[in-house]
C-alpha positions in Angstrom: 83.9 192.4 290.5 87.0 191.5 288.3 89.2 195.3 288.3 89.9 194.3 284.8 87.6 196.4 282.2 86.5 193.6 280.2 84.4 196.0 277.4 83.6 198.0 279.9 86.8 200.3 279.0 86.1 200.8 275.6 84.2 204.0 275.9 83.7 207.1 278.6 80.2 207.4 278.6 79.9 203.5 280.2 80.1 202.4 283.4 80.9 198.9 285.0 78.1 197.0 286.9 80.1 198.1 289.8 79.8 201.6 288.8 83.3 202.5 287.7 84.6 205.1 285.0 87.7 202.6 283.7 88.4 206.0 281.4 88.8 208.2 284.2 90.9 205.5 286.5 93.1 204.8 283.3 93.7 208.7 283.4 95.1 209.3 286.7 96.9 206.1 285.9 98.7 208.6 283.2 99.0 211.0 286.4 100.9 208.6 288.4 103.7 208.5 285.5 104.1 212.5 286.0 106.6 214.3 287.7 105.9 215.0 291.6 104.0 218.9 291.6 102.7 220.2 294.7 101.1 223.4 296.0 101.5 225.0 299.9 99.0 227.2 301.6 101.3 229.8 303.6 100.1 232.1 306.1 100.8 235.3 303.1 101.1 233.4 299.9 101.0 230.5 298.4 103.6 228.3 296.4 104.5 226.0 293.7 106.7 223.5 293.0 107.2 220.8 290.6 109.9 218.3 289.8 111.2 218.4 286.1 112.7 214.8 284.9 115.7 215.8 282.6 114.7 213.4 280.0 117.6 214.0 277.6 121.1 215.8 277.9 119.9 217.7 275.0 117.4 219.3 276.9 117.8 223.5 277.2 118.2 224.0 281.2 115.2 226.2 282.3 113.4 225.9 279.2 110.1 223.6 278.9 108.1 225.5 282.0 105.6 223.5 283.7 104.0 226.2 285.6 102.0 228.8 284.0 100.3 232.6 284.9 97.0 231.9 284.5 96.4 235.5 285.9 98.4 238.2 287.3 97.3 236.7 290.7 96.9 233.5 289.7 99.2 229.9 288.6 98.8 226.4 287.3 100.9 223.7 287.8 100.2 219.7 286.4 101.5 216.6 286.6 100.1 214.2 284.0 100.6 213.8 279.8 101.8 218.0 279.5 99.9 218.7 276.5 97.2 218.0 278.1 97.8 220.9 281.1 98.4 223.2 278.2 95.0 222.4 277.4 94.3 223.7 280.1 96.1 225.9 280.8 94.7 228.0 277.6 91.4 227.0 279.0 91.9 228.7 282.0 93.2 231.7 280.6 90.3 232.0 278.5 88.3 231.6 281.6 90.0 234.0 283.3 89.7 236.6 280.6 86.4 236.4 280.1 85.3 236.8 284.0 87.5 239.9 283.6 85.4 241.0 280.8 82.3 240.7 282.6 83.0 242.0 286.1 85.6 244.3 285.7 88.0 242.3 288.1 90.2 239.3 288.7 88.2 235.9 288.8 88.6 234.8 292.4 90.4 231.6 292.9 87.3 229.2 293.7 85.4 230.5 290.8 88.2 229.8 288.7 88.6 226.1 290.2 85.1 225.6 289.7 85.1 226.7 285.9 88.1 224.6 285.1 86.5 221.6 286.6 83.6 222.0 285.0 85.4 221.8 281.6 87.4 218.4 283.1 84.5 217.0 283.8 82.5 217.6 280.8 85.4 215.2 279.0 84.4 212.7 281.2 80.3 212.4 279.9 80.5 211.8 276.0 81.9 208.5 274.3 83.5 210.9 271.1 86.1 212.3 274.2 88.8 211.2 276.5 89.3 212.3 279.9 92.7 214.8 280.5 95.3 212.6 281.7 96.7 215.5 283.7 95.9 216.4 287.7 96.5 220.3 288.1 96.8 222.7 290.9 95.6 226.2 291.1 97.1 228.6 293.1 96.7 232.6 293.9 95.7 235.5 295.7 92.2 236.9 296.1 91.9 240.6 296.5 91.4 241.8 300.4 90.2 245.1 299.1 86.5 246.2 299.2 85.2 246.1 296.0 82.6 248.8 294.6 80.3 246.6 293.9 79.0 244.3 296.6 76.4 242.3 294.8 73.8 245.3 295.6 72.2 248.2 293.3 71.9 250.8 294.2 71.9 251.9 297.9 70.9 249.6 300.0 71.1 248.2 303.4 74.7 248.1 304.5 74.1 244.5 306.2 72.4 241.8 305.5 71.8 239.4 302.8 71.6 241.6 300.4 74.4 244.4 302.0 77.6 244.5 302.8 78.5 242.6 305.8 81.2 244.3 308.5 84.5 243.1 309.7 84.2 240.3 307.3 87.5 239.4 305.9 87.5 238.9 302.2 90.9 237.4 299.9 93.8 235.8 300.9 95.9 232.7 299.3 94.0 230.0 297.6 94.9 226.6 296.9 93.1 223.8 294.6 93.6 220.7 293.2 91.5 219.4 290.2 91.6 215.7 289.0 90.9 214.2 286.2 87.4 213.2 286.6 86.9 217.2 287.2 86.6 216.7 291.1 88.7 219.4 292.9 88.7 220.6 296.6 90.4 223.6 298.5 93.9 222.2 300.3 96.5 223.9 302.3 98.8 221.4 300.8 98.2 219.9 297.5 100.8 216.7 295.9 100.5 214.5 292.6 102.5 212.8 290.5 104.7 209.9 291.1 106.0 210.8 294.4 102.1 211.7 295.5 102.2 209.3 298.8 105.4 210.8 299.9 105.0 214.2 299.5 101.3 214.2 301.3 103.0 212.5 304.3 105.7 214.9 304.7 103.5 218.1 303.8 101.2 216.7 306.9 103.6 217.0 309.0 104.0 220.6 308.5 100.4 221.4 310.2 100.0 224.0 307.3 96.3 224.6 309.0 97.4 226.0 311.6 98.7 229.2 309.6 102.4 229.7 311.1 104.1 229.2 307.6 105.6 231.7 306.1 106.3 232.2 302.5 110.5 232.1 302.6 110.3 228.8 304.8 107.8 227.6 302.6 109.8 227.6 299.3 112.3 225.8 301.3 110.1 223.0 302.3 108.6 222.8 299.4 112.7 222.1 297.7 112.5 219.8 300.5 109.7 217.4 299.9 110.5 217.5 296.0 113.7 216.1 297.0 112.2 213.5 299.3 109.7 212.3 296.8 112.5 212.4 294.3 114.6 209.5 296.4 112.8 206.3 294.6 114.2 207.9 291.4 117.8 208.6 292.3 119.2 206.9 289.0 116.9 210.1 287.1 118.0 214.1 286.9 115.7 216.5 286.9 115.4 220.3 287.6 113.4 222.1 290.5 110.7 224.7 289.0 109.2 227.2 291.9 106.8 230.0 292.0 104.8 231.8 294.2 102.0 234.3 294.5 102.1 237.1 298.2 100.1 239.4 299.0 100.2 243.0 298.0 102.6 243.4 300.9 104.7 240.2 300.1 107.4 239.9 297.5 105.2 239.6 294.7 103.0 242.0 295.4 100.0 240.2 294.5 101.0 239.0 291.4 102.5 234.9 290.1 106.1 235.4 289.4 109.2 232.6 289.7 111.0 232.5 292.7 113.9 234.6 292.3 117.1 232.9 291.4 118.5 233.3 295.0 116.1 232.0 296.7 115.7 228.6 294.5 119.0 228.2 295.0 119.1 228.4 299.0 116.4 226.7 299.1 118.0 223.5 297.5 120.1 223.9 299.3 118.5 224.0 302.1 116.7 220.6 300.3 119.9 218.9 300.0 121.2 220.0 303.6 118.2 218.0 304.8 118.4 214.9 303.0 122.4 214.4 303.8 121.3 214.8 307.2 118.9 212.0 307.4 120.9 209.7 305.4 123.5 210.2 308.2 120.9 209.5 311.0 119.7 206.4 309.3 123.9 205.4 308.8 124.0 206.1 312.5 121.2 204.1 314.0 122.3 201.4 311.1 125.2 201.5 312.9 124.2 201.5 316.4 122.1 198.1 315.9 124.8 196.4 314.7 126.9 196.9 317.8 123.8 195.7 319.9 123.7 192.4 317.9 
């Protein structure tokens, strides 16, 4: 079958004989033109980072934020067309308020993926829509304390399907990535954008899964791989934007903020540091093969 849409295209409620959504493909197309974003899964937090193109000198510095509060505990990050991750960003505040509402607590992070996907995906069923042209990443911490209500009225059996189960461990960091077609899945490391392929190779070889990452060295490797990804666009400025979520024993006590000034700034330079140093190894070995020969 021909990858060309050939009428096929010309709504989002049709798909090709070969079973394709050209509307949806078209979208993370748009994705592919954003700046690089990425999300990492620490062993007491969780952080994001995204890489700002300085489109115009007359651009504010620091102004034009690309990552959001969703929650206290919680923060989105896309990469994509931006007004459509203000979208939803609202979205997911709404979403957010309203489970608070209801339950009388924070939404927990996978509800809150599976909510905002939901809503992606319902753009991707009706001809009069578009899909969002934006990938976004969800990131926060889930409550370790033991709620008061446990899905039981009443007294009850304290274990057991329908009681409270001991020495399970609830909370911690989550991490989610949600696409345009309104797939998303739980990641320790999370990358879009343009720099997608380069910043999922070097966040693999960080063996995030193995839980050994704190959050401090994470900001830094997270300036790190930003940089990286940022090399096939030398000739193009752009700004480093970071946050994270802790725990309530971490920095941020639980709660989204920025990364402090400091720290941004030791990380890059941590970043930069890094990059000189393999620019030097590849001059070196350059070097040494051109003795040989």
């Amino acid at each position: 079958m021909t990858s060309i849409g050939t009428g096929y295209d010309l709504t989002n409620s049709t798909f090709s004989p070969d079973g394709r959504n050209f509307q949806v493909e078209y979208a993370s197309k748009a994705v592919e033109n954003g700046g690089t974003a990425i999300g990492i899964r620490c062993k007491d937090g969780v952080i994001l980072a995204v890489e700002k193109i300085v489109t115009s000198k007359l651009l504010k510095p620091g102004a034009n934020k690309r990552i959001a509060s969703i929650d206290r505990n919680f923060g989105m990050i896309s990469s994509g067309l931006i007004p459509d991750g203000r979208h939803l960003v609202s979205r997911a505040r709404d979403e957010a308020a309203s489970w608070r509402t209801n339950y009388k607590c924070p939404i927990p992070s996978s509800s809150l993926a599976f909510r905002v996907g939901s809503y992606v995906q319902a753009y991707t069923l009706y001809s009069s829509v578009r899909p969002f042209g934006v990938t976004t990443i969800l990131a926060g911490w889930d409550s370790e304390a033991e709620s008061r209500v446990d899905g039981q009225v009443g007294s009850g059996p304290q274990e057991g399907s329908v009681g409270k189960t001991k020495s399970t461990k609830t909370g911690g960091p989550g991490l989610y990535m949600i696409e345009p077609s309104g797939l998303y899945w739980g990641y320790y490391g999370a990358a879009t954008g343009k720099g997608r392929q380069t910043a999922k190779a070097e966040l693999e070889k960080l063996e995030l899964s193995s839980g050994t990452l704190s959050l401090e060295q994470g900001a830094k490797e997270a300036a790190r791989i930003i940089y990286v990804a940022h090399e096939d666009s030398k000739d193009k400025d752009f700004e480093l934007e970071m946050s994270w979520v802790s725990s309530v024993d971490g920095p941020t006590k639980g709660r989204h903020e920025e990364v402090p000034k400091d720290v941004l700034e030791e990380a890059e330079r941590f970043a930069k540091r890094a990059i000189e140093g393999d620019d030097d190894e590849d001059t070196a070995t350059g070097g040494g093969e051109n003795m040989e020969e």
